[in-house]
N, C-alpha and C positions, 0 to 999 in steps of 0.2 A: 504494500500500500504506500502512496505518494507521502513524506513527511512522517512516517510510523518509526519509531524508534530502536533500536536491538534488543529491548526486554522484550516491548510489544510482537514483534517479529517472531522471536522465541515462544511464545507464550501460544502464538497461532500455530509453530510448528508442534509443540507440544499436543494441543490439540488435537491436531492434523491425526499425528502418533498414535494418539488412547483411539480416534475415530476407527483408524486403520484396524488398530489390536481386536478393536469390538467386533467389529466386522469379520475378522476372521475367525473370531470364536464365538458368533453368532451361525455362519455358514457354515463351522462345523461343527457344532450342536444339531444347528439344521439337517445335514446332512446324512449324521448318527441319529436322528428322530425317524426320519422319512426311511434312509435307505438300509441302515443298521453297517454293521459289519463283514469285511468280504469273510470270507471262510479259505480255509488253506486245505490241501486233499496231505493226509497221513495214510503211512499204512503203520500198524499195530498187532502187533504177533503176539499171542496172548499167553499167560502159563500153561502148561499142562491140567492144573489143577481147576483151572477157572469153566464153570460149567454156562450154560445159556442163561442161567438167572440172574448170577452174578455180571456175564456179560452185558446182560442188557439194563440193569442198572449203573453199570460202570458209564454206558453209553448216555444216559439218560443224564447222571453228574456230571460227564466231565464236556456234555454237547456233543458228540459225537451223531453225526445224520448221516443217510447214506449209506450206511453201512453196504459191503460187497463183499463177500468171502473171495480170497485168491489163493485159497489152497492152502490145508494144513491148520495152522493156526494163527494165519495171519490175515487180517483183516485190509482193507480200506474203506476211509474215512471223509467228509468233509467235517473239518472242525470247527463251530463256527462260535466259539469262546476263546479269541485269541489272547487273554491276558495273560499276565507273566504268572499270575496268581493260581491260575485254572494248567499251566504249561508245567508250573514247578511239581502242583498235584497227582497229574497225570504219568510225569516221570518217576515219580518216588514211589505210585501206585503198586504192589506187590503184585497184582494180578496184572501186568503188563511187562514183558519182559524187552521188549523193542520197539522204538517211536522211530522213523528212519529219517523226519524230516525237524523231527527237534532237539536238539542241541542235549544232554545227559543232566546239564544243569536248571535246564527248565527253562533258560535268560530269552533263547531266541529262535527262530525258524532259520534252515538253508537259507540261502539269497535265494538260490532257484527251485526253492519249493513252490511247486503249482497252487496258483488260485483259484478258488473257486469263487460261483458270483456270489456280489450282495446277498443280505438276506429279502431285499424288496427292492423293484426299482429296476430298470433300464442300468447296468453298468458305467458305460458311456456320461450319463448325467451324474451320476455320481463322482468319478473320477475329473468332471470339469469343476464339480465344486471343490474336490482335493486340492485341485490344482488352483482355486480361487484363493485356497485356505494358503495357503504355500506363498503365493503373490502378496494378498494382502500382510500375511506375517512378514514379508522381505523390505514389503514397502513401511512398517512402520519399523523394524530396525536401522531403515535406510532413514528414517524422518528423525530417530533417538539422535543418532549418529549425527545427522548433521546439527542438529539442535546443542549437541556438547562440541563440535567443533564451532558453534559460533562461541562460546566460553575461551577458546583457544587461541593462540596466538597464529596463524597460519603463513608461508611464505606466500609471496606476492604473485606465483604461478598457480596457486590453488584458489584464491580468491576468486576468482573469474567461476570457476564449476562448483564452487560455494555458494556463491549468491545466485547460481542457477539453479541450484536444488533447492534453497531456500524459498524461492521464490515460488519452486514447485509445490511446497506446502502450503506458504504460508498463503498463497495468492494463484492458483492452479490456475486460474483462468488467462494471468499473463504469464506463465513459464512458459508456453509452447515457445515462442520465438524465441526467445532468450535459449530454452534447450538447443534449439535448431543451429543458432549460433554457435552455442562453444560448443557442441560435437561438430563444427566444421572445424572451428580452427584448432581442435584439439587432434581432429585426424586426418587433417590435408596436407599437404607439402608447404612448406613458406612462399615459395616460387608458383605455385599453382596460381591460375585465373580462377575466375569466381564460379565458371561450369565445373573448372577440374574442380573448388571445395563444394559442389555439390553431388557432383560423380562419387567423388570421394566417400564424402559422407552417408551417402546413399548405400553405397557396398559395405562400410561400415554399420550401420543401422542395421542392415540385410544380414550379414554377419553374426551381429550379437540377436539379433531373435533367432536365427536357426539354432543356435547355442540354446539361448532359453529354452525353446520349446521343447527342443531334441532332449534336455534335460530333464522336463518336467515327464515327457510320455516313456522314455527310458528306465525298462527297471533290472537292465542286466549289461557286464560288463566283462572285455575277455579273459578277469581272471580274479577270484574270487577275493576280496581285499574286505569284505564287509563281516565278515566274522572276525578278524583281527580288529578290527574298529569297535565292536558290540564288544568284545572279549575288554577292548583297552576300557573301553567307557562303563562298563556295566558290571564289570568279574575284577578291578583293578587288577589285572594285571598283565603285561605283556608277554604276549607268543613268542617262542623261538625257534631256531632254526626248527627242533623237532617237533615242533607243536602245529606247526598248519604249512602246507605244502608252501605259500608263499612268506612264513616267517622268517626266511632269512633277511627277507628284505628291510631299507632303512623304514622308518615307521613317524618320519615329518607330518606325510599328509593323512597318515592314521591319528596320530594324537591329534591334529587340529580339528577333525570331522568330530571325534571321541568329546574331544571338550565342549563342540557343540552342543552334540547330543545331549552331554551331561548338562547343560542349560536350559536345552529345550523348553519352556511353558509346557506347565501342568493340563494346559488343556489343546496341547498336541499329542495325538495319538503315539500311542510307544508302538505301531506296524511297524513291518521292516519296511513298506512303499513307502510313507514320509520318511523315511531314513535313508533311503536310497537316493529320496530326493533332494534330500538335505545334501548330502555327498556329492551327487552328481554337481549342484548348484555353488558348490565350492569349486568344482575343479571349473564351472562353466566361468565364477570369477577368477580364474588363474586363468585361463583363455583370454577373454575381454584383456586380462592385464595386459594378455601377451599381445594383442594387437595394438594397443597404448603403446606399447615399448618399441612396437619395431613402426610404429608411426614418427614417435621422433628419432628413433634413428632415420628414417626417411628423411626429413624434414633437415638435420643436420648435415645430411649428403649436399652431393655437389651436384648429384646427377640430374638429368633432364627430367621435366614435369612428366611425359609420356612413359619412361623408363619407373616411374618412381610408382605411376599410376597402374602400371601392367603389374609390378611387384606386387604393390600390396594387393590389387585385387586376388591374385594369386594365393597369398597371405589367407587372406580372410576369407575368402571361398574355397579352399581345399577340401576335402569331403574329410579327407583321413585328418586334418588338425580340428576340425567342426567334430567328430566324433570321436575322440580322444577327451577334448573337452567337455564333453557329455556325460562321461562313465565312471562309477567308483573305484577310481585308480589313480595309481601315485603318479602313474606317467608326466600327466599334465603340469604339477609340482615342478620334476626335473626341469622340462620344458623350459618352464617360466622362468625361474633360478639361472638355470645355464643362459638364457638369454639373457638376462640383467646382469650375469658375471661377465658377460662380452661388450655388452655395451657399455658398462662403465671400463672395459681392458681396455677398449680401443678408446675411450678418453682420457683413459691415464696415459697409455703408450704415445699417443698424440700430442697430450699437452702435457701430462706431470703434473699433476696434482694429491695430495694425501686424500685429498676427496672421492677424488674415481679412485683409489688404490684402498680403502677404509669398503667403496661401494662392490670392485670387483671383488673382492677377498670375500666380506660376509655373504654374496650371495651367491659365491662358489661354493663355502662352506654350506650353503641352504641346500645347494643343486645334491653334494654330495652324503648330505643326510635324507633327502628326497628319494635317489634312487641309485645303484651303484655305478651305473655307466654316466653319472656326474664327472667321475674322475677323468674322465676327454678333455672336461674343458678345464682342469687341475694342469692335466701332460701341457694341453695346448698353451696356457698363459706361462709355464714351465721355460717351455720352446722357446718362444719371442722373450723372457725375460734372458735368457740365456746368448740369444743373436744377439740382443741390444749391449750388452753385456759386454761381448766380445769386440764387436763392430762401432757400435756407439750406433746413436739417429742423425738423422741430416740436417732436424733443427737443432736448435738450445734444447740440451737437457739435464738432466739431476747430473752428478757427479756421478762416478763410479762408485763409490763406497756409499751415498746414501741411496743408487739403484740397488747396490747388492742387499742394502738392508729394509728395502721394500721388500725383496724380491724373498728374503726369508723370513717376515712377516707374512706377507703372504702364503706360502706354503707353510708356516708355523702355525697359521688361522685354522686355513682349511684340515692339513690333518690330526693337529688338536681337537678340533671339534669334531672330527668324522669318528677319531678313537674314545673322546669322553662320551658322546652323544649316539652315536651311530654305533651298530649290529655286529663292526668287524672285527673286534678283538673277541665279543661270543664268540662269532663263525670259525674266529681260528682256535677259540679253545677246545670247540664241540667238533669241527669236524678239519683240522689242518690246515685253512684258509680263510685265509679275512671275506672271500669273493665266494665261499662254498654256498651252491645251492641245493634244492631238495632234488633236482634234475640229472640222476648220473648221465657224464660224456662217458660217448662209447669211443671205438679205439680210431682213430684219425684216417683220414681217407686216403687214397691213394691217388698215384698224381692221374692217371691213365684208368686203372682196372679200379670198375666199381662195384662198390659193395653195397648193403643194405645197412640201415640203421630201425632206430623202434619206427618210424615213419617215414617217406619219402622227405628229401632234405637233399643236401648234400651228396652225393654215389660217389665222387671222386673231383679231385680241384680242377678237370679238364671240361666236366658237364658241368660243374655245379657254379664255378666262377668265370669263365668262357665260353659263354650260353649265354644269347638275350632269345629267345622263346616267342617274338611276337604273336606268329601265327597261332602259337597253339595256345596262347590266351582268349584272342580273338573266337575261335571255337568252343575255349571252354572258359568262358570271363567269371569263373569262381572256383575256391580250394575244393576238394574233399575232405573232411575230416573225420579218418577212421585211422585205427591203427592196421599195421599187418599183421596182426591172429585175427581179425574179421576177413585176410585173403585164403583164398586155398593156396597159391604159390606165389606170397612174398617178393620173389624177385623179377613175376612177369607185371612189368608195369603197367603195359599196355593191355594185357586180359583184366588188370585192377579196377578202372576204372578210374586211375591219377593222372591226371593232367600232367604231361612232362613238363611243363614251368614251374610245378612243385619241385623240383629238383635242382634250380635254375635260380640263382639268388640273385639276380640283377631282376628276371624276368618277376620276381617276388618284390623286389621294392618297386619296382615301377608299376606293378597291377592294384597293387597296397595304394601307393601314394594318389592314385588318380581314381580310384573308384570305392566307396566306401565298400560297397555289398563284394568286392573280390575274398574279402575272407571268409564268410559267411559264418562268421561266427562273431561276437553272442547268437549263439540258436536263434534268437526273436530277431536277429537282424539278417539271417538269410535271407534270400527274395528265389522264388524258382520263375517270378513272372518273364514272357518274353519281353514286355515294353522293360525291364530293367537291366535286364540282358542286354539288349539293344541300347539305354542311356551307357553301360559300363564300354560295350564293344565303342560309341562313339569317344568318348572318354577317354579310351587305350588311344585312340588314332589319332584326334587331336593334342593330344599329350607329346606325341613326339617331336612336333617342333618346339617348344619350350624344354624339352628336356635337352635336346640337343642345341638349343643355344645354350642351356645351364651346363652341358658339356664342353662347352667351347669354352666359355667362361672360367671351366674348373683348370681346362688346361695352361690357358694364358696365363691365371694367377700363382698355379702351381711351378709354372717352369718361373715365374719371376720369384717365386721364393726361394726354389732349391736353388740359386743364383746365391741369393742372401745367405741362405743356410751353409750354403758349400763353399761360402769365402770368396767369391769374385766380385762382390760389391764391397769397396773400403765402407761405404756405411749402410744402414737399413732406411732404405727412403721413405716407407710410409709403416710404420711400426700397426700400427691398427691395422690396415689391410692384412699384412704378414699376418696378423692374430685370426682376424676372421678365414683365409683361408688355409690355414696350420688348423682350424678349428673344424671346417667342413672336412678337409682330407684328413683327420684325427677321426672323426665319427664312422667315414666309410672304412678307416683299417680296425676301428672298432667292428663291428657290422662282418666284415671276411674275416675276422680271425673268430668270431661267436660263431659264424654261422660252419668253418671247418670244425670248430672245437665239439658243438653240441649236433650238428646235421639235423637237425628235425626242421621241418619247412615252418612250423610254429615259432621257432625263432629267428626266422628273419623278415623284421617288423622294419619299418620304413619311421616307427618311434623312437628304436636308439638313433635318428640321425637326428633328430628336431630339439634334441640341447643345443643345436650350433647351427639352427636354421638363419639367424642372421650370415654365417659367413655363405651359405647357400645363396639367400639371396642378393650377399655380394657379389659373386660367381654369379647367378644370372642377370645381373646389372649390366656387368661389368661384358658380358656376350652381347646383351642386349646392343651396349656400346659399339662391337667391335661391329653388328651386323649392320646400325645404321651410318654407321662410316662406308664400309663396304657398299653398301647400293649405293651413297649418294655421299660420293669423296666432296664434291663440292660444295653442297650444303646437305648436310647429314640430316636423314629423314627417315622414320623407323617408317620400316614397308607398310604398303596397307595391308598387305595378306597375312603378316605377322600377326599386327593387331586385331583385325577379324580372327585370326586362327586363335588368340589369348580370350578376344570377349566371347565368340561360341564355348572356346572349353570352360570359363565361367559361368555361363550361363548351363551346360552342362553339370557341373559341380554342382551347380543349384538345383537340376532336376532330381540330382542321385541325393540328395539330403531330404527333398520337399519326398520323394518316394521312399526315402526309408521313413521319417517320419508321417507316413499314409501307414506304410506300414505295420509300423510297432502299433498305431493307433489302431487298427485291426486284431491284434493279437490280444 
């Protein structure tokens, strides 16, 4: 309001706040009146001793409907008293000797224990008032939150999207433009015209709702992280290596969902689906960051308006970064971290300051208690402290002796924190390695003669790393996922029914990276439709020219490094660059030495490369560059066929996200 004060201001944001909070716990009162509770399908194998009378009172106490004999003495169930109170009863119950889909302790269900419907009600309408309850709840911690940052002191680059949310409380009817505003100039280029900060802005907007939503209808993820999370928040205490298939892992983004949870409001339901959604909605805010972060690394570039514009579109419509961002997993964490470790490396190596060397360090140390393949971007700031070191920069820089003792700062941060805070010293007391997982490698592959592993992967380094597979994606544009004891002969791949680009790890990251449904896994994100087959087959095709300028890109900056590295440059001309690509060619020799060590086609993910997607998209910059020079030496002009070939494959990216979220909403 015109002339209204910062108490008054406050006082409406407050408001705002309690209005929101009501609301969502009006709608899901509502919702629990009208539609009741879903129910979860158990099966239940009974004692020996437990006769029909006793059964059917058991069923009667603890809700059990539906019942279906499956032989013997084991039952199935729809349960439709999910409390922790009714879960704990049922386990301790003497006339029950196995529940298969609840936890011993009684705290929780599988993540992927089947649903069953509401007890009344259309599904569908229930799940959009979930999803009401969830929004409203987000929007009044977002109204708390800014209501105590006006108490606070803020820098003068946060003002601006301060008094646009405030404004968004306290006075809804004038934030729209003011919103409209600072998400342009918060994710445009500086150099951009006023179409580019609408363009801009538009794919960004586009961006963060596929995230949201994908987040909110999402309730599975490719690897089970939410029972460490229920374990941390609900049982105090933490998994280890032997305790859940993925307990070796660091557990950052475990504890911060956990503490959620442990917050939670009394009148949000303890499901595992609001917890899932809780989760997802964390990793979807490390996503948002991560396009925040690599906007202003955009924006500090030098590069041209259309080079910066084809980037980030790419950025932010990627199907595999949009769904990574969606899922209860640490992945997104690393992500985020390894990119805020770089972007401050390349401002310290650039300009020297204790500031980007305080910013690189702590959120290397975040990247590597995140997830283990953090430590890439540990070697890579390693690397360039080590050429600078040697060689010196080409501008004014620190002394020698106060880089050396950045430089073991640095690495004194990061692996201090990873050994106080992080899993590695467990991993090597329990099983001989700081890096030990629950996943045995089997015996190494041969360079020529191939062999088998527990799944198609790897057969030997001649198929598995000198192999791009096009064709036989294009025919089959999704994995199988079975092991070999469902084959009769293991070693006939082609009677199997595997796709020979399972075997083919380039032909893996590249099906990965450009079409979300290529894994088909989470289960609920399979697609067997032809229309998605058909978005993925377009997807694969136009994908190669941007890959293949990001190849060119890797080469030029590669060959100007091992220059630097190998001693023929008296100094290192752009220390930052060096970092960013030390950083992408760190991930990909990350990625070939996992994928010879473990061979399973499950492990090679096109996510251990995206801690050092910034130095990627320097590398496809930096192509971008070399091809508008090349058409057009005399005034350099990125082709049109380029650009069409970039906005059809975004525009494709958007169909493979709007069809899996069709999807999951189906399921």
């Amino acid at each position: 309001m015109v002339g209204e004060g910062p108490r008054a201001r406050t006082r409406r944001i407050l408001v705002s706040c309690l209005v929101l909070a009501l609301a969502a716990a009006g709608i899901l009162q509502a919702r629990r009146l009208i539609f009741g509770e879903r129910s979860v399908l158990i099966h239940v194998r009974w004692a020996p001793e437990t006769g029909a009378v006793t059964r059917s009172e058991r069923e009667a106490a603890y809700a059990l409907t539906g019942g279906n004999p499956l032989g013997g003495r084991t039952w199935g169930y729809y349960l439709a008293d999910t409390s922790r109170e009714n879960l704990r009863a049922l386990v301790q119950d003497s006339a029950i000797e196995v529940t298969d889909a609840v936890d011993r302790t009684g705290s929780r269900f599988e993540t992927d224990a089947p649903r069953g419907p509401y007890a009344r009600g259309p599904d569908w309408l229930a799940e959009a008032l979930n999803g009401l309850v969830v929004l409203f709840a987000t929007l009044a911690v977002l109204a708390l939150t800014t209501a105590i940052l006006g108490w606070l002191w803020l820098p003068a680059r946060l003002r601006s999207p301060h008094a646009t949310l405030s404004s968004l409380f306290a006075d809804p009817r004038r934030a729209g433009p003011a919103l409209a505003g600072t998400a342009a100039r918060w994710v445009s280029p500086a150099s951009a015209s006023a179409g580019g900060h609408r363009l801009v802005a538009a794919v960004f907007v586009t961006g963060c709702a596929l995230r949201v939503i994908l987040s909110f209808v999402n309730q599975q993820a490719n690897d089970d992280h939410m029972w460490i999370i229920r374990t941390i928040a609900f049982e105090d205490r933490v998994p280890g290596l032997k305790d859940d298939w993925q307990g070796y892992q660091p557990k950052l983004y475990h504890w911060t969902v956990a503490w959620l949870l442990r917050l939670t409001p009394p009148w949000i339901p303890e499901s595992g689906d609001i917890q899932i959604r809780i989760a997802n909605l964390v990793n979807c805010a490390a996503a948002i960051a991560l396009l925040l972060v690599a906007r202003s690394w955009l924006r500090r570039s030098s590069l041209p308006t259309a080079t910066v514009l084809m980037t980030f579109g790419l950025l932010v419509l990627n199907p595999r970064l949009v769904g990574i961002g969606s899922q209860a997993t640490n992945d997104m964490f690393v992500i985020l971290f390894g990119t805020l470790s770089l972007f401050w490396g390349v401002r310290f190596f650039d300009a020297m300051s204790w500031r980007a060397l305080f910013g690189m360090s702590g959120f290397a140390a975040l990247a590597v208690l995140s997830k283990g393949n953090g430590l890439v971007v540990l070697l890579a700031h390693a690397c360039v402290f080590a050429a600078v070191l040697v060689r010196r920069t080409s501008h004014t820089a620190w002394p020698r002796v106060r880089l050396a003792t950045a430089a073991l700062l640095f690495v004194g941060v990061v692996i201090s924190s990873a050994a106080a805070f992080g899993p590695y010293l467990d991993n090597y007391r329990d099983a001989g390695s700081p890096f030990a997982q629950n996943m045995k490698a089997p015996p190494l592959p041969h360079f020529f003669e191939e062999t088998t592993a527990y799944r198609p992967g790897i057969r030997s380094v001649a198929s598995g790393i000198m192999t791009f597979r096009l064709g036989d994606m294009l025919r089959e544009p999704s994995l199988v996922n079975r092991t070999l004891h469902d084959l009769d002969d293991p070693t006939n791949y082609a009677a199997s029914g595997y796709p020979l680009h399972q075997t083919s790890l380039w032909s893996q990251l590249y099906g990965r990276l450009h079409f979300v449904h290529f894994d088909g896994w989470p289960p609920t994100w399979r697609s067997d439709s032809a229309i998605v087959r058909w978005i993925g087959r377009a997807a694969l095709v136009l994908g190669l020219a941007p890959t293949a300028v990001l190849l060119i890109g890797l080469v030029r900056e590669g060959r100007r490094s091992l220059v630097v590295l190998a001693g023929r440059a008296p100094s290192v001309p752009a220390a930052g660059a060096l970092l960013l690509t030390v950083a992408a060619f760190g991930s990909l020799g990350f990625s070939i030495v996992y994928a010879l060590t473990m061979r399973d086609f499950g492990i090679m993910k096109t996510i251990y490369l995206f801690p050092c997607i910034l130095g990627f998209a320097w590398c496809f910059a930096q192509g971008c560059e070399w091809l508008r020079a090349r058409t057009a030496p005399a005034r350099p002009a990125m082709p049109a066929w380029f650009t069409g070939n970039v906005i059809a494959l975004c525009a494709v990216y958007f169909l493979d996200i709007v069809a899996l979220i069709a999807g999951l909403l189906r399921a």
